[in-house]
C-alpha positions as CSV (number, residue, x, y, z in Angstrom):
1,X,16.9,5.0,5.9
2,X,18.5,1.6,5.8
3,X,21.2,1.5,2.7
4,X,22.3,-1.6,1.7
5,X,23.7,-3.7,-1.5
6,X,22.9,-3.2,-4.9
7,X,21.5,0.1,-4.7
8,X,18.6,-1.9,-2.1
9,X,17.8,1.2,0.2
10,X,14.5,0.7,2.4
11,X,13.0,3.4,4.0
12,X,11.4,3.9,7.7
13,X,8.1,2.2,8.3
14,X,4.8,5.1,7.1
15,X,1.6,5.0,8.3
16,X,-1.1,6.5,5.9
17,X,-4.1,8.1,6.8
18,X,-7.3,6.2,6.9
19,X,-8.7,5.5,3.6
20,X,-11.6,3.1,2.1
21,X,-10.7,-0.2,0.9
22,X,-11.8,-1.0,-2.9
23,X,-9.4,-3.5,-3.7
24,X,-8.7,-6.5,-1.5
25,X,-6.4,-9.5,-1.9
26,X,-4.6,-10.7,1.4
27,X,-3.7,-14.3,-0.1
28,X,-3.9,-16.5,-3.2
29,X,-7.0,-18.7,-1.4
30,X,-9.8,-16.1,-1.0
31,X,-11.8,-18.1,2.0
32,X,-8.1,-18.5,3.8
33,X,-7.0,-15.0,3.9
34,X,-4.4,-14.8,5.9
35,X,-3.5,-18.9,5.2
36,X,-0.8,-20.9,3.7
37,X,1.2,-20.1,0.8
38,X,0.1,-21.9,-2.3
39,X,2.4,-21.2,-5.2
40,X,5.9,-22.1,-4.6
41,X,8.3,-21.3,-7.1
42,X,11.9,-22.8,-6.7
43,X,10.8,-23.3,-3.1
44,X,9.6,-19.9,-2.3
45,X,6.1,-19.0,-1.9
46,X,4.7,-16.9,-4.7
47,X,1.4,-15.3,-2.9
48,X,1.0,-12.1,-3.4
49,X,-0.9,-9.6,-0.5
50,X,-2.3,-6.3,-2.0
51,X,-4.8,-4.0,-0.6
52,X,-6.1,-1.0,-2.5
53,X,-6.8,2.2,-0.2
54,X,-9.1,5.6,-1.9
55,X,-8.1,8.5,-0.5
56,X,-10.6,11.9,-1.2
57,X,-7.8,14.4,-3.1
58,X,-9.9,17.5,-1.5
59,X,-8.8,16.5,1.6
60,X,-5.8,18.8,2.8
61,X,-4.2,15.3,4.9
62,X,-4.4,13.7,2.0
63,X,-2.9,16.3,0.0
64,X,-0.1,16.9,2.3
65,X,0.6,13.7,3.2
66,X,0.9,12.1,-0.6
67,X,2.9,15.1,-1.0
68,X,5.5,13.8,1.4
69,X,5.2,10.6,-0.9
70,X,6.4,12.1,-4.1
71,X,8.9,14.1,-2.3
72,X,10.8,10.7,-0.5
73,X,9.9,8.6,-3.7
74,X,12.0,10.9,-5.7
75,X,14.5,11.0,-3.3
76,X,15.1,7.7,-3.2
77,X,15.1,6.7,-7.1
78,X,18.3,10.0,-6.6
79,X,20.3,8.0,-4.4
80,X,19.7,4.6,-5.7
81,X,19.5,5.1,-9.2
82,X,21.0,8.9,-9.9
83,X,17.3,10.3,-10.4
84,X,16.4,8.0,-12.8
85,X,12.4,8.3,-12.9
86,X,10.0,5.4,-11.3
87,X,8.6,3.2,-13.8
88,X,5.6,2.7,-12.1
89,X,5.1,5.5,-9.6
90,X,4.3,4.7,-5.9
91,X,1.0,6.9,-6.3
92,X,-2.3,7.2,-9.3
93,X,-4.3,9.9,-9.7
94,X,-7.2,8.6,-10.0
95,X,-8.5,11.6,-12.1
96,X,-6.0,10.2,-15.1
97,X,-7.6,6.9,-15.2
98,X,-10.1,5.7,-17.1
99,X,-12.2,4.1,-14.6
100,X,-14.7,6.7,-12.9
101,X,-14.9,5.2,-9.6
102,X,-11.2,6.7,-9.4
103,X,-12.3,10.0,-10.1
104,X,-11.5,12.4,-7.5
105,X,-9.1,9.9,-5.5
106,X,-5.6,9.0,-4.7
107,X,-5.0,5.7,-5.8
108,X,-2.5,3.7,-3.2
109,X,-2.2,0.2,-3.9
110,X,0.1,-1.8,-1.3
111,X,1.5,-5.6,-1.6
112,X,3.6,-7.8,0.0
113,X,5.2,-10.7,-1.4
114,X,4.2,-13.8,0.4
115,X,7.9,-15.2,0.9
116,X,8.5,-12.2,2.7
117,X,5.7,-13.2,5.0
118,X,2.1,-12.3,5.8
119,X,1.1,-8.6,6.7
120,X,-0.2,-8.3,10.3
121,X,-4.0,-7.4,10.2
122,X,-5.0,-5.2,13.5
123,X,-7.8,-3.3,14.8
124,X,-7.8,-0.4,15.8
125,X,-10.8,0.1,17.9
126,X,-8.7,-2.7,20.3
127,X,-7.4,-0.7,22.8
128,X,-5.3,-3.6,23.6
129,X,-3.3,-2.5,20.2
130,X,-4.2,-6.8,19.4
131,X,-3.6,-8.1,16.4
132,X,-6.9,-9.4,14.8
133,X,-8.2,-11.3,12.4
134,X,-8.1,-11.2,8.2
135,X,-11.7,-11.4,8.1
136,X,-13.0,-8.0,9.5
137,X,-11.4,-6.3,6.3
138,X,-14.0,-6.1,2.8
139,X,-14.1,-3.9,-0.2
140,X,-15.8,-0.8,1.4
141,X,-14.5,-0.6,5.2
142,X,-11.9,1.7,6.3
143,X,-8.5,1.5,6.9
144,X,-5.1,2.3,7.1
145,X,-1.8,0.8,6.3
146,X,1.8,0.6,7.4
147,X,4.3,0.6,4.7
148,X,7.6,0.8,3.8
149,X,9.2,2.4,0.2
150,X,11.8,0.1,-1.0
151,X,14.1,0.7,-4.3
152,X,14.6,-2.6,-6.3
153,X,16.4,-3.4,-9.5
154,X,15.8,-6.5,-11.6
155,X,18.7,-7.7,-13.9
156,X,18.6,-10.5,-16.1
157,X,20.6,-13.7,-16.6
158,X,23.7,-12.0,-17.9
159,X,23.5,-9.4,-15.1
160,X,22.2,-6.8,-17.5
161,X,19.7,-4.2,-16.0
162,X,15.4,-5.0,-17.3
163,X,13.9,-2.7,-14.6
164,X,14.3,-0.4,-11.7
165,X,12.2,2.0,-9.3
166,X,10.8,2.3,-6.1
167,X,8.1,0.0,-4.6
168,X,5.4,-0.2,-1.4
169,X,5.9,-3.2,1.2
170,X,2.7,-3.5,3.0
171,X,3.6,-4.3,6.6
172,X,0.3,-4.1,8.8
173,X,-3.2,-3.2,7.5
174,X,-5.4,-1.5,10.6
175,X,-9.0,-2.0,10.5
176,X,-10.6,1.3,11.5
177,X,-14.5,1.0,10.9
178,X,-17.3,-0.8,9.0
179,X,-19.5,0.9,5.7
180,X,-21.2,0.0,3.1
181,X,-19.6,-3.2,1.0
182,X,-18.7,-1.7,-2.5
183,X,-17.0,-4.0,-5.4
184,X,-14.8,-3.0,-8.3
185,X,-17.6,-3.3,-11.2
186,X,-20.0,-1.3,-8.9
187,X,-18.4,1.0,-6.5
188,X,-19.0,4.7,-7.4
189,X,-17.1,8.1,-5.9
190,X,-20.7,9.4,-4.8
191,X,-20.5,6.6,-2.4
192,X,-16.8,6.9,-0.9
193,X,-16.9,9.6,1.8
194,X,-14.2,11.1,3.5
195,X,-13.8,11.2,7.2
196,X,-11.3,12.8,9.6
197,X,-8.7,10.5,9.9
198,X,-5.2,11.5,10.2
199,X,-3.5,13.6,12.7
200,X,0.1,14.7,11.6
201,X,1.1,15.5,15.4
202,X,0.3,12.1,16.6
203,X,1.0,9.9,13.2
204,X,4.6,10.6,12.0
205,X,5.3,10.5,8.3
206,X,8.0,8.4,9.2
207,X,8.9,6.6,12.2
């Protein structure tokens, strides 16, 4: 863990297991995914990267790794913010949604503020361990991320306290292989299947 000012604590980088993408939005300009940064705000860019990843609950490395989620996510709102609870909690249940194509799913949803700069998209069927490029990933392949938690606090002009929690920094997102192209208005859980993805021996939680 890396413990800094201001109650900032960042934890060591997590790989999750290999999930399917529903949700994809790697820049502000669609047909430039991986491009330049387009909103600037006080001279910072303002582009927002996000991926959303579906992960089957039956699965047991699903279950035991967003397990290991909860458990550091609550650790670190303890010693950043004395237990307070996460606002918006790192994980959804997809089952307590109102949207059926959750149903049955853990819900991960990753950004990365574009200041910060752009997550590195990679292959992994590149034995070369290459980096490759933004345009292999669609709504409906599978993947997996690399992430980090981080705790942030938000205070307002006269230094008083709006918000605080624990977010996800998405670092790299690691195309693993092709499907069937699903989109938010249309994708349905019949159609998300899980596959044999993570091995705890050789993919550390953390590390």
């Amino acid at each position: 863990m890396k413990n800094g000012k201001n109650s900032k604590i960042t934890s060591d980088k997590i790989s999750t297991p290999i999930g399917r993408i529903r949700g994809l939005s790697l820049a502000v300009c669609a047909e430039d995914m991986f491009g330049e940064e387009k909103k600037v705000y006080q001279g910072v860019p303002q582009n927002t990267y996000s991926v959303e990843l579906l992960f089957p609950k039956n699965e047991k490395v699903n279950q035991e790794f967003f397990k290991d989620i909860v458990a550091l996510e609550k650790m670190l709102m303890g010693d950043a913010f004395d237990g307070q609870e996460n606002p918006h909690p790192v994980i959804k249940d997809g089952d307590k949604t109102k949207d059926p194509n959750y149903e049955g799913f853990y819900v991960f949803k990753l950004k990365r503020n574009g200041a910060e700069g752009r997550p590195l998209p990679i292959n992994l069927n590149d034995r070369t361990g290459q980096k490759t490029t933004a345009d292999v990933f669609y709504s409906g392949c599978w993947a997996r991320a690399q992430f980090q938690l981080k705790t942030y606090e938000f205070k307002n002009d006269k230094g008083k306290v709006m918000s605080r929690g624990v977010t996800k920094d998405l670092l790299t997102l690691q195309f693993a292989r092709d499907d069937d192209p699903i989109f938010s208005k249309a994708a349905h859980g019949d159609d998300l299947e899980a596959i044999e993805s993570y091995d705890a021996e050789t993919d550390e939680l953390l590390g």
